[in-house]
C-alpha positions as CSV (number, residue, x, y, z in Angstrom):
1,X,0.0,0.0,0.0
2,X,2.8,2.6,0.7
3,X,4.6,2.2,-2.7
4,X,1.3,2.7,-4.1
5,X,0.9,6.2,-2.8
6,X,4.9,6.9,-3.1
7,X,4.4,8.5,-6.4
8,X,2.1,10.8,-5.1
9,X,3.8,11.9,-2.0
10,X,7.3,12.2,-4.3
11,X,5.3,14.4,-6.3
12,X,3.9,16.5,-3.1
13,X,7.6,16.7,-1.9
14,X,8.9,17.9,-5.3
15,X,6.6,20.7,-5.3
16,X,7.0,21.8,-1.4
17,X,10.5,22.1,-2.3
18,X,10.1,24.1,-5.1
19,X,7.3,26.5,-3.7
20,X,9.6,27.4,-0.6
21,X,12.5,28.2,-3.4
22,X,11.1,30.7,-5.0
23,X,8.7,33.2,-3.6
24,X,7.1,34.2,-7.3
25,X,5.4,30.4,-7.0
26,X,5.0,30.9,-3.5
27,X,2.5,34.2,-4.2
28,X,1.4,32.2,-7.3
29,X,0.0,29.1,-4.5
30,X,-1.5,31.6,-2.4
31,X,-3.2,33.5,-5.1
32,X,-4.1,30.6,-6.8
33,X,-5.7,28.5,-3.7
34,X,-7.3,31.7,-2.5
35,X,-9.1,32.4,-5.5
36,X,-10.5,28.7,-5.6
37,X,-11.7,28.7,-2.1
38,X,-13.0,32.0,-2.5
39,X,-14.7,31.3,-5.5
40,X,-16.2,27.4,-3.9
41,X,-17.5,29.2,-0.5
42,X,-19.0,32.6,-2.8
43,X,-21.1,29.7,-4.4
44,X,-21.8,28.3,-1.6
45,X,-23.5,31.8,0.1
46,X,-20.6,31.3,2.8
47,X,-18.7,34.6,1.7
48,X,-14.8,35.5,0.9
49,X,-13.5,35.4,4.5
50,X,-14.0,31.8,5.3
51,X,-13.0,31.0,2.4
52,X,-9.6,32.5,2.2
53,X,-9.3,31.2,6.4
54,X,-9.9,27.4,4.7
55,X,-7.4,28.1,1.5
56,X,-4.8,29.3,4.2
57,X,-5.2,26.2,6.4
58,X,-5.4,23.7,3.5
59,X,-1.6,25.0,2.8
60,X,-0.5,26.1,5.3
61,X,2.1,23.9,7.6
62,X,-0.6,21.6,9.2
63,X,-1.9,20.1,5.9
64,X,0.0,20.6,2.9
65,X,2.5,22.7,3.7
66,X,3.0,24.0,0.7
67,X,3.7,27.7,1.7
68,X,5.6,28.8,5.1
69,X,6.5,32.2,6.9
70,X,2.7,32.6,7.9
71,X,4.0,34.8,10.7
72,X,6.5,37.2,8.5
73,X,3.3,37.4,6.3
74,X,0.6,38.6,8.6
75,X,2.7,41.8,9.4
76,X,2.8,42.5,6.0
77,X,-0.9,41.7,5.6
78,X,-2.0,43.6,8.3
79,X,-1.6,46.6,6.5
80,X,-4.7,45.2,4.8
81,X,-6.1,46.3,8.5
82,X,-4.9,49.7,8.1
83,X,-6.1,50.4,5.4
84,X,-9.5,48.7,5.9
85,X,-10.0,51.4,8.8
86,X,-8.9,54.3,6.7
87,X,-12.2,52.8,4.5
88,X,-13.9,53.0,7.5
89,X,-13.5,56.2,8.5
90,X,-14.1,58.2,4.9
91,X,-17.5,56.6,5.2
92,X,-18.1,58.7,8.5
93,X,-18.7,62.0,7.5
94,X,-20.5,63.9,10.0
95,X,-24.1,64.9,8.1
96,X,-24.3,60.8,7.8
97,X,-23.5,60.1,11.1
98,X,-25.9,62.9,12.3
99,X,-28.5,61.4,10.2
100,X,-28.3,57.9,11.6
101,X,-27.4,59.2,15.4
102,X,-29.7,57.2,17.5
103,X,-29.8,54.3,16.0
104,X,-25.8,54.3,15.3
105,X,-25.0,55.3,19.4
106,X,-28.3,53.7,20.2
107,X,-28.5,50.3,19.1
108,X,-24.9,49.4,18.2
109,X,-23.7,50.8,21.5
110,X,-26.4,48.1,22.9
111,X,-25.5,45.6,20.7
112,X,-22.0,46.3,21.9
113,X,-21.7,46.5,25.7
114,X,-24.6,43.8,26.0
115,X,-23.4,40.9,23.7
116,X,-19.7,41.9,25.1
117,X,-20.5,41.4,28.7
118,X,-22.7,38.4,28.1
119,X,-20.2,36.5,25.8
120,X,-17.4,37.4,28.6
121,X,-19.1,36.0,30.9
122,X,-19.1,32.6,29.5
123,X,-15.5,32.5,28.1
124,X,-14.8,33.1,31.9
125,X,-17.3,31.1,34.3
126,X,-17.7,28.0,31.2
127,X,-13.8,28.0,29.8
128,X,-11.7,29.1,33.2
129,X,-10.2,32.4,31.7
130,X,-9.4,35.4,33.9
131,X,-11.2,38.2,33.3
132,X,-8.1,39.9,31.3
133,X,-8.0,37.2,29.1
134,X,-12.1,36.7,29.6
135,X,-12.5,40.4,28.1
136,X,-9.4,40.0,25.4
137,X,-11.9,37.0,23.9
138,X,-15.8,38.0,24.8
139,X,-15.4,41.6,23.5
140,X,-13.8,40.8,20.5
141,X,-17.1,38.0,19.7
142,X,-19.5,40.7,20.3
143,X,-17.9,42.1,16.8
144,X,-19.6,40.7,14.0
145,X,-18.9,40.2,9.9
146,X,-19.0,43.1,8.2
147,X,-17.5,41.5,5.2
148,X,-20.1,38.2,5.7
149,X,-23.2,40.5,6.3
150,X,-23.4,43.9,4.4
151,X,-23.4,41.2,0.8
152,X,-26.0,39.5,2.1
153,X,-28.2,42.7,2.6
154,X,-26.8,44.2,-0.9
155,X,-27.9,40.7,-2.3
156,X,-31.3,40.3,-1.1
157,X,-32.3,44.1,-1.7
158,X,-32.7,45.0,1.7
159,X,-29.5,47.4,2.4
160,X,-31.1,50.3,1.9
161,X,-34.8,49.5,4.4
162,X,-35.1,50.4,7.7
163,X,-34.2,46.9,8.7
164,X,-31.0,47.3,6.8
165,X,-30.2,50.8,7.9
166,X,-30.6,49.2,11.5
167,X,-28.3,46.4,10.7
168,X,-25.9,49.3,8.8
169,X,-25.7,50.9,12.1
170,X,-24.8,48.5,14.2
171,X,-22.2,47.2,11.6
172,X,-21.2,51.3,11.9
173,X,-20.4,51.0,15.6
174,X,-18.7,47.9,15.8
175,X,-16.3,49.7,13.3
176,X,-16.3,52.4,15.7
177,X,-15.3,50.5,18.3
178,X,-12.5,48.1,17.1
179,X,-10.0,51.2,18.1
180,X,-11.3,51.6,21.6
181,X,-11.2,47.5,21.6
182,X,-7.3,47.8,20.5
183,X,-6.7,50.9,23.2
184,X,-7.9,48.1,25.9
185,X,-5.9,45.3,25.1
186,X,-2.8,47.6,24.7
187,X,-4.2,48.4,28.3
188,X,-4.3,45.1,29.4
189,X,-1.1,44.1,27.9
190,X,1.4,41.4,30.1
191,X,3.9,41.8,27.0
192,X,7.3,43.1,29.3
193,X,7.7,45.4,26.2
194,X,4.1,47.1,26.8
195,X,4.5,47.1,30.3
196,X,7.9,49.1,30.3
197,X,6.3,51.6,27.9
198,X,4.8,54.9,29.4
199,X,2.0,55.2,32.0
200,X,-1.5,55.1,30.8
201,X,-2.0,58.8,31.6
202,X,1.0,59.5,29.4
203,X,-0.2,56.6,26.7
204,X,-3.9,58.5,26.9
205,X,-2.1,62.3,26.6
206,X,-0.1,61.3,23.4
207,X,-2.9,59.9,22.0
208,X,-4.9,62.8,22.2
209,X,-2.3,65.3,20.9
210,X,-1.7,62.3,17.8
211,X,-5.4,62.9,16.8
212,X,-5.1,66.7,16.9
213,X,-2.0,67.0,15.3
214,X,-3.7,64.4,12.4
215,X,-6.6,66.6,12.6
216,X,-4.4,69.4,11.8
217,X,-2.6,67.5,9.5
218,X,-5.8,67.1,7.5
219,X,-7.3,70.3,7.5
220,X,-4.0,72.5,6.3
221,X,-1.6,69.9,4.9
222,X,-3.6,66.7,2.9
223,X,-6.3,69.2,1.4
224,X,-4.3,71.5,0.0
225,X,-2.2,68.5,-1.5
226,X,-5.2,66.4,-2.6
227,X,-6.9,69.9,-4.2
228,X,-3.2,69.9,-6.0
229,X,-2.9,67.0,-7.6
230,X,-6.9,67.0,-8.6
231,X,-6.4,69.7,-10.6
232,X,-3.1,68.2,-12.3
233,X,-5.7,65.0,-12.8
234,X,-3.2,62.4,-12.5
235,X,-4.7,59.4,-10.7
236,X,-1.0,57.7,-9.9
237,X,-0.8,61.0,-8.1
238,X,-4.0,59.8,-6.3
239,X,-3.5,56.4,-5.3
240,X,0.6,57.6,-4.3
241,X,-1.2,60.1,-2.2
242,X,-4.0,58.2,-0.9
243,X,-1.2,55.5,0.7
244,X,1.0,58.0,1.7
245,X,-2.0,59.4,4.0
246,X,-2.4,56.2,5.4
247,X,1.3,55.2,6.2
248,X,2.1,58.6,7.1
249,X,-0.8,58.8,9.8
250,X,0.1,54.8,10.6
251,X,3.9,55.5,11.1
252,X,3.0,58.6,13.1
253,X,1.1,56.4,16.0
254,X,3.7,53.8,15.7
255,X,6.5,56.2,16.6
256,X,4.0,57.3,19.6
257,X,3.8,53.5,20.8
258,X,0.0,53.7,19.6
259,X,-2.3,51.9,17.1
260,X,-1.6,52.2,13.8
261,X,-5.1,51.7,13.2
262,X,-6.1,54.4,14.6
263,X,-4.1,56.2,13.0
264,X,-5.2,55.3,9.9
265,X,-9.0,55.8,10.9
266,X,-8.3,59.1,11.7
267,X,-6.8,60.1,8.7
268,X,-9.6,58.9,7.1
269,X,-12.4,60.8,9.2
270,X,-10.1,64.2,7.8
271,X,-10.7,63.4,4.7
272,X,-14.6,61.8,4.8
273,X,-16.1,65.6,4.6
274,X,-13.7,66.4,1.2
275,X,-14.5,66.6,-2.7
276,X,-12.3,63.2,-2.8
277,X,-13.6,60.8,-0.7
278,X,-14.9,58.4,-3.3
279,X,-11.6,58.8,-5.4
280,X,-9.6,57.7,-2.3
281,X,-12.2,54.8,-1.2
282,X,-11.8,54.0,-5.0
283,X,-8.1,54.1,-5.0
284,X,-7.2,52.2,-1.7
285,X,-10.0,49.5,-2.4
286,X,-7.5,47.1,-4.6
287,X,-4.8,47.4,-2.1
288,X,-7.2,47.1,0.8
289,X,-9.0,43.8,-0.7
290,X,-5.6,42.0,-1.5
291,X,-3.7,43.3,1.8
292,X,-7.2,41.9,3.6
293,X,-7.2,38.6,1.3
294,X,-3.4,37.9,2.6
295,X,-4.4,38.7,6.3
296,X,-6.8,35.5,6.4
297,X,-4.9,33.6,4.5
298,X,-2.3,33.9,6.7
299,X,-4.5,33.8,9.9
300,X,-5.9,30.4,8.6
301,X,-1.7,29.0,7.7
302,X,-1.7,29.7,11.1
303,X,-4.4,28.2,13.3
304,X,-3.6,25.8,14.9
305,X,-5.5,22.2,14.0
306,X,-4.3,19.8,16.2
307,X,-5.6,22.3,19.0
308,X,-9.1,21.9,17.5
309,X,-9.0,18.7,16.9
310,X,-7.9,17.5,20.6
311,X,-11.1,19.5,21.5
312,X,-13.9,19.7,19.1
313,X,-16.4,19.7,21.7
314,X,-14.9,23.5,23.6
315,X,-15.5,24.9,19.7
316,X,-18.8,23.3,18.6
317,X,-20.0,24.2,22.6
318,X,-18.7,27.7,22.4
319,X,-19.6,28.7,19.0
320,X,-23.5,27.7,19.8
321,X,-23.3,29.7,22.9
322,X,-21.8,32.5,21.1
323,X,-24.8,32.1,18.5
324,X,-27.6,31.7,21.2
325,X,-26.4,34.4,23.4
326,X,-26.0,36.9,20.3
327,X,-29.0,35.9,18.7
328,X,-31.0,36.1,22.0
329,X,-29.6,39.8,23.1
330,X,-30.0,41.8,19.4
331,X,-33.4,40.2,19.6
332,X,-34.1,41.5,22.8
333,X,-33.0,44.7,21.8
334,X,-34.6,45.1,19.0
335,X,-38.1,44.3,20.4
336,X,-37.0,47.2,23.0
337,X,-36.5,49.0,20.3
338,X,-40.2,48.7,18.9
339,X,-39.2,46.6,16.2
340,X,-41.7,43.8,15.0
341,X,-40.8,40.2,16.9
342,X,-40.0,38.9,13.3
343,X,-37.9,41.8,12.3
344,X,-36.0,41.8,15.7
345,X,-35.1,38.0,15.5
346,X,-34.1,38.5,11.7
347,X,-31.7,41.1,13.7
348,X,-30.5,38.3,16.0
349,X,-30.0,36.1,13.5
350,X,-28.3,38.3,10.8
351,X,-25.5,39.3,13.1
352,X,-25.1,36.5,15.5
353,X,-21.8,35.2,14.2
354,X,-18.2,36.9,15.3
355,X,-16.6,38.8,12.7
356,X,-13.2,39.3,10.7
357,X,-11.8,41.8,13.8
358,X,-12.2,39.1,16.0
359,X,-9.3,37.8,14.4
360,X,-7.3,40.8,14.7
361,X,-8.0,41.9,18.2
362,X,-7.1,38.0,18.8
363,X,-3.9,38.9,17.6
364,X,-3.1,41.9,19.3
365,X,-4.1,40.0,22.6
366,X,-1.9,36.8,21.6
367,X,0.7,39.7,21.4
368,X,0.1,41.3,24.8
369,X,0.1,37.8,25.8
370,X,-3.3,37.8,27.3
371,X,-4.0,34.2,25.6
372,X,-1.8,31.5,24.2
373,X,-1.3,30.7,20.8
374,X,-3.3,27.4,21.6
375,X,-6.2,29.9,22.9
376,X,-6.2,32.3,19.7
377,X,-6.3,29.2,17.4
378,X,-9.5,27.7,19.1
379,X,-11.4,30.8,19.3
380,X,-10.6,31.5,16.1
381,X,-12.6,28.3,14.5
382,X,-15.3,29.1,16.9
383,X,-15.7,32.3,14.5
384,X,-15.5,30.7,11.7
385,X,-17.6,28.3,12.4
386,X,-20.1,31.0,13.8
387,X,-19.6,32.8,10.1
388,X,-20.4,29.7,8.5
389,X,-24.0,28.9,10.2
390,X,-25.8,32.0,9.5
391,X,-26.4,31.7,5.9
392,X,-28.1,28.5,6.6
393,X,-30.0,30.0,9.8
394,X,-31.1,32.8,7.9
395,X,-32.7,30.4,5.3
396,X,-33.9,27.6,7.8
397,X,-36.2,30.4,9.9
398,X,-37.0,32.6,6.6
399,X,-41.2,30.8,7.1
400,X,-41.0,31.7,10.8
401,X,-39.4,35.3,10.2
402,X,-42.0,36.3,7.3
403,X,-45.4,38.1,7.9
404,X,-48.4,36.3,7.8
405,X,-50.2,37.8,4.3
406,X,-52.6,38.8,6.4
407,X,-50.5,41.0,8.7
408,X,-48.3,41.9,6.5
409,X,-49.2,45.0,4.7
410,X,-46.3,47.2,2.9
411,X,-43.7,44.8,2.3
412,X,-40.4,46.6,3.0
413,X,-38.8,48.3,0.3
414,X,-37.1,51.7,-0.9
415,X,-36.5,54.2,1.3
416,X,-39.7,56.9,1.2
417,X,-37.5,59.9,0.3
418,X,-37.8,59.5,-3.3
419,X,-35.3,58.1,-5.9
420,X,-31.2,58.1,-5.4
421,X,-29.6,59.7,-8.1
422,X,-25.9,59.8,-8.9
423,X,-25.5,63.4,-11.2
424,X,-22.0,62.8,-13.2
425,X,-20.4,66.2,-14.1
426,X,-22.1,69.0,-12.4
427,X,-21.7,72.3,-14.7
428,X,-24.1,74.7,-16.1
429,X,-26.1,71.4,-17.4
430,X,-25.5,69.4,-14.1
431,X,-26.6,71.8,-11.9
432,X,-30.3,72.6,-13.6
433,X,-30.9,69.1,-14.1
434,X,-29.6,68.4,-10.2
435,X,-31.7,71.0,-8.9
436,X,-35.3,69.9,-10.6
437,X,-34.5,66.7,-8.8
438,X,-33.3,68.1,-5.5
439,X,-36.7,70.4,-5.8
440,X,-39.1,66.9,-5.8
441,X,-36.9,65.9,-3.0
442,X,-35.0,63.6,-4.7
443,X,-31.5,63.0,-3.0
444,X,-28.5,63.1,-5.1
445,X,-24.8,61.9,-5.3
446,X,-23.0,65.1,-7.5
447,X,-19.4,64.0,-9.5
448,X,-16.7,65.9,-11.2
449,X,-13.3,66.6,-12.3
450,X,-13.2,70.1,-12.1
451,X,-11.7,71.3,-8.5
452,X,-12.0,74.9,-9.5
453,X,-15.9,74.6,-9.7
454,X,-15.9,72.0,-6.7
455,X,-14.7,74.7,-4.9
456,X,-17.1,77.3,-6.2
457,X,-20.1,74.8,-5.3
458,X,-19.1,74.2,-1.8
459,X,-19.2,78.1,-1.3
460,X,-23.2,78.4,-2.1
461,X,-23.6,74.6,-0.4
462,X,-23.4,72.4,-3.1
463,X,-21.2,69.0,-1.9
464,X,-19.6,67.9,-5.1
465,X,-17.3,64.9,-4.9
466,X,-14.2,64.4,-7.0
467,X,-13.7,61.4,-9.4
468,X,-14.0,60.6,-12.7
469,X,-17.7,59.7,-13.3
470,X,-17.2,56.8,-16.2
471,X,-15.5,54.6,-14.3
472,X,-17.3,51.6,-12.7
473,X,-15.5,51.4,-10.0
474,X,-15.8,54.7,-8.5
475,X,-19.9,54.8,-9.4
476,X,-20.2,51.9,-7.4
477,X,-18.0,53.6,-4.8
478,X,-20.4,56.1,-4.9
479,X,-23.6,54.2,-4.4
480,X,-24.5,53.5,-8.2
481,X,-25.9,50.0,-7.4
482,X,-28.5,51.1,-5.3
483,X,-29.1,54.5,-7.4
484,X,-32.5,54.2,-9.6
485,X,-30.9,57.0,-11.8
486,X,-27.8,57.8,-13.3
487,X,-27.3,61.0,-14.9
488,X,-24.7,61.4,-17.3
489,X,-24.2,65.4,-17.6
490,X,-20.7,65.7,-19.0
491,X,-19.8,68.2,-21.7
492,X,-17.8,67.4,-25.0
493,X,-17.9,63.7,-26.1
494,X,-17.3,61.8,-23.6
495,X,-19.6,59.0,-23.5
496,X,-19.3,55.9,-25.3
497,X,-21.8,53.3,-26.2
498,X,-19.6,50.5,-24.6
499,X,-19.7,52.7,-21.3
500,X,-23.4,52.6,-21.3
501,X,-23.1,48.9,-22.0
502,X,-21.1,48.1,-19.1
503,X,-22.7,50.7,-17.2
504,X,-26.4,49.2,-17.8
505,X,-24.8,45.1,-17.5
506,X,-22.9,46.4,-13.9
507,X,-26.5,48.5,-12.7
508,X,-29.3,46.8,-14.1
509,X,-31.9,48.9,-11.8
510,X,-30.2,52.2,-12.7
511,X,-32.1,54.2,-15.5
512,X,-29.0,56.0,-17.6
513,X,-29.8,59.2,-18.8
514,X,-27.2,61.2,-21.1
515,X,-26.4,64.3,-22.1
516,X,-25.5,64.2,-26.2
517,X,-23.2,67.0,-27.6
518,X,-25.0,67.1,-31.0
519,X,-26.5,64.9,-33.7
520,X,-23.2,63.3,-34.3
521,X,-23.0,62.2,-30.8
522,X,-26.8,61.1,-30.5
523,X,-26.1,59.4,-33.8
524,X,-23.3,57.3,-32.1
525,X,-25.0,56.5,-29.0
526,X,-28.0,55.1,-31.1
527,X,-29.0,51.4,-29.8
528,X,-26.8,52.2,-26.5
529,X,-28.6,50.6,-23.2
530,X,-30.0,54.2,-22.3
531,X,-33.3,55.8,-21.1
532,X,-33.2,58.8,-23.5
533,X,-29.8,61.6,-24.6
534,X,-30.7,65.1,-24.6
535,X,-28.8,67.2,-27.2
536,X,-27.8,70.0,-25.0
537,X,-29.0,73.1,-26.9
538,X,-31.9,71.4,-28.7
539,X,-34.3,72.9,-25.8
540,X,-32.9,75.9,-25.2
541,X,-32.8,76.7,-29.1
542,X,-36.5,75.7,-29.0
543,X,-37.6,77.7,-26.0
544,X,-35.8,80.9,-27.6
545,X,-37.7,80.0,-30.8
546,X,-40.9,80.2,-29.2
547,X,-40.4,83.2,-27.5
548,X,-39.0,85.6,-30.3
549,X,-42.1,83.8,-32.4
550,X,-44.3,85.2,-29.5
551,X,-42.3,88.7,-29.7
552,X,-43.5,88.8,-33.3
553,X,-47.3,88.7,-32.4
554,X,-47.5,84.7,-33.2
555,X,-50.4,83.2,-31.8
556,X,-49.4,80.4,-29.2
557,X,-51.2,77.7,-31.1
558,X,-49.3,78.9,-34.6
559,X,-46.4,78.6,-32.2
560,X,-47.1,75.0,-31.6
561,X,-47.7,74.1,-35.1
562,X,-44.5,75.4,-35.7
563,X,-42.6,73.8,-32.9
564,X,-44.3,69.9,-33.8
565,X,-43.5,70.6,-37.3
566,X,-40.2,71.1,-36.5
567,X,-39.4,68.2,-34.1
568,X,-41.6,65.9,-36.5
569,X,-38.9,66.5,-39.0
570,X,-36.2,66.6,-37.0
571,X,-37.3,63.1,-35.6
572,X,-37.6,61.8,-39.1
573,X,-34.1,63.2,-40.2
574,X,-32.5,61.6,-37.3
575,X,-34.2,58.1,-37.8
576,X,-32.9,58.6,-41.3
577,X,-29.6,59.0,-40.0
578,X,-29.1,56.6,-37.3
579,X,-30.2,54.0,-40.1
580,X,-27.8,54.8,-42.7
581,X,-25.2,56.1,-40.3
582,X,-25.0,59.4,-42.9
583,X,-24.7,62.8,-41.7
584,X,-26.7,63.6,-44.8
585,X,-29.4,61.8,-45.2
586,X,-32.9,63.1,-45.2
587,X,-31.3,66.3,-45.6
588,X,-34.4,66.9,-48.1
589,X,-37.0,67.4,-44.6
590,X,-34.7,70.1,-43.6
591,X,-37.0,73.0,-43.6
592,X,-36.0,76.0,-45.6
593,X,-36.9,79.4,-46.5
594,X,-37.9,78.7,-50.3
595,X,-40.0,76.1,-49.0
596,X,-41.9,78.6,-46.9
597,X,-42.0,81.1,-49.7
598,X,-43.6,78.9,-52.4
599,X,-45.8,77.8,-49.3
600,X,-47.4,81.4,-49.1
């Protein structure tokens, strides 16, 4: 039997040796076995973090080691952290956070404490912890998946309800709080290292002169610079700049003995209230998603089987408790919170597992030497066994969480404040057609390129973001795919029909409105996925038409005639044209003064 499988184990020797010789086939294996897992578990409803943690376990040292150095890895990928708060942050600017207050401060600061205290509580009476080690593993559970959860919500069409803005918020504040979470383990650090460092007054003063001086930073330093290079319109500049900003404001904390994290959140909050926060989120995104990728790959290379497997019982045990008591307290909060039963336990359910921070504030107490190795490992798998029930919960109670058609009434659906519209290129055509919507109360997203006007807007109110409007990316950045119009007001000829194509295939529930320079360009955009192209000075010629006719003593209903007789021809000429692709066809409708002449 062995010499049957020696060919096979030759072959698994041959290419360990020759993945730990060369680190191109090395990143080439972890790509490679990320993507697959990734890909399987996606298919599977089970989302991207568990299955990178699986990839990085299935080669890492305990199964096939194919790929080594887990631990020289993870500090490299947890700049994927870093930048994953700078994200965080430029989605905090103040009018949103205003906006969503009470139910941000309200009910993820319930979520928080509650589930915290309660989960601490059994990693200390039912595993034997201390309480320093209790609260380095219970608070970090109370965290759940951003990464696992907002999909799911984007996927079913529910982000943007008042059950999703609840769950939004509470996702909010747990993002909030991973840099008080990190401040507390640095706190409760037995590292000899920590302990040496500074007092915690001391710790507590430099970090609030850090945020100041990053504040400062912000305001009279990155501005200026980001305002520089927009108007240069290099976006290498951008993305240099963008993780510059983030190192910069990382390496500052470091030097200060404080998280890099938050300095990277901070510098993000200074920048959430520019013209260029969708550029940046747009920019970092790639990096971020890789960095992030690498960080559980390496956090599954180096979890610790053998732990789990000498005790599968602690993790199956522990993860149901972390499920039930989860489950149980969001429930129980939402009910206080008026919330229907059904709703509230939908709640409970959707955010019962831990999250992808557990996994890093894990670290950061393995560090402090708060837990083992042994410890991190096993509460680890009960995460990610936690992440990988709640797909199936949420479709095993789906009959018991839906309405009764009887009670049900108004199924839940858009927001009530009217249509989201994303306005790309906001000059003299931009701004009449944004403020007809903004008059019916229809909130929109403004885009441009321009910093001069950007500037000029912000002076009578008007937030325009920076970012170049036709790329995918950054209208998804910027909310496109739950937008029910897109608004394509950009002067000159810059809109293709293979933009609208990809727009329309990327944003199916988007309607794509365009504005067309002239014939030539409605001409080429003919057949384009779009609702309808407005040739900009087709109306205004009209409407200055009809009012020197009515200067003139024209009747209004001659004045009709003569505007349907025009458009009826124009209409015709421009079928003509689209058909044969000819400038000049159906040149013949024109209407021209002989013909008005012989006429009389």
């Amino acid at each position: 039997m062995a010499d049957l499988f020696w060919p096979l184990q030759q072959s698994r020797s041959w290419l360990v040796h020759h993945v730990h010789d060369s680190s191109v086939v090395e990143g080439a294996v972890l790509l490679g076995f990320g993507l697959l897992f990734v890909l399987i578990f996606r298919k599977l409803g089970l989302g991207a973090t568990l299955g990178y943690l699986v990839a990085g376990a299935v080669i890492g040292p305990q199964v096939l080691g194919l790929v080594g150095g887990a631990e020289s890895k993870i500090v490299t990928a947890e700049l994927g952290i870093t930048l994953l708060l700078f994200i965080v942050g430029l989605e905090l600017n103040p009018a949103r956070l205003w906006k969503m207050k009470g139910e941000i401060f309200g009910l993820g600061l319930a979520q928080v404490a509650l589930c915290g205290l309660a989960v601490t509580a059994i990693v200390a009476f039912g595993a034997g912890f201390s309480w320093q080690a209790a609260l380095a593993l219970g608070l970090p559970l109370a965290l759940s998946s951003t990464a696992q959860v907002l999909p799911m919500l984007q996927s079913s069409g529910r982000l943007r309800t008042p059950f999703g803005e609840r769950a939004f918020s509470i996702l909010l504040f747990q993002d909030l709080s991973l840099v008080p979470l990190i401040t507390l383990i640095a706190v409760l650090s037995r590292n000899p290292a920590d302990a040496g460092g500074p007092p915690g007054w001391v710790l507590g003063l430099n970090t609030a002169l850090a945020i100041v001086g990053l504040i400062l930073a912000g305001r009279f330093l990155l501005r200026p610079l980001f305002r520089l290079i927009g108007n240069l319109g290099e976006r290498e500049m951008f993305v240099f700049a963008a993780l510059f900003t983030v190192a910069a404001s990382a390496a500052v904390m470091e030097l200060l003995g404080l998280s890099t994290a938050l300095g990277a959140f901070i510098a993000g909050v200074m920048l959430a209230d520019t013209p260029y926060r969708h550029e940046l989120e747009t920019d970092v995104e790639p990096f971020r998603s890789v960095l992030l990728g690498l960080f559980f790959l390496s956090v599954g290379m180096l979890l610790d089987l053998r732990a789990i497997a000498e005790r599968p019982l602690f993790v199956l045990g522990m993860a149901l408790a972390l499920i039930a008591a989860k489950a149980g307290i969001i429930t129980a909060i939402g009910a206080a919170m008026k919330m229907g039963w059904r709703q509230a336990l939908a709640l409970g359910l959707l955010l019962s597992q831990g999250g992808e921070f557990g996994f890093v504030l894990f670290a950061q107490a393995q560090q402090g030497l708060l837990i083992a190795p042994e410890a991190a490992s096993l509460f680890g798998a009960i995460i990610t066994l936690s992440m990988a029930t709640t797909p199936f919960l949420m479709s095993w109670t789906r009959r018991i969480r839906q309405q009764p058609l009887a009670a049900r009434g108004e199924r839940d659906g858009p927001v009530s404040d009217g249509a989201n519209a994303l306005i790309v290129g906001y000059g003299r055509f931009g701004q009449t057609v944004a403020q007809m919507l903004i008059a019916q109360g229809i909130p929109v997203t403004l885009i441009d390129t321009d910093i001069e006007m950007i500037d000029v807007a912000g002076e009578f109110g008007a937030k325009v973001y920076y970012g170049d409007g036709t790329r995918l990316d950054l209208l998804r950045q910027a909310g496109a795919a739950e937008a029910e119009l897109i608004c394509f007001c950009l002067d000159g000829d810059q809109i293709t029909p293979e933009l609208l194509a990809s727009v329309s295939d990327t944003f199916p529930h988007a309607t794509v409105f365009v504005r067309a320079f002239d014939r030539r360009a409605v001409i080429k955009l003919a057949g384009a996925p779009m609702e309808y192209a407005v040739r900009e000075v087709l109306e205004s010629a009209v409407a200055m038409a009809r009012r020197a006719l009515l200067s003139v003593g024209v009747d209004g209903p001659d004045i009709d005639r003569a505007e349907d007789r025009f458009r009826k021809n124009d209409r015709e000429r421009l079928r003509a044209q689209i058909d044969t692709g000819d400038l000049r066809a159906a040149h013949e409708v024109m209407l021209r003064q002989e013909q008005r002449e012989s006429a009389t």
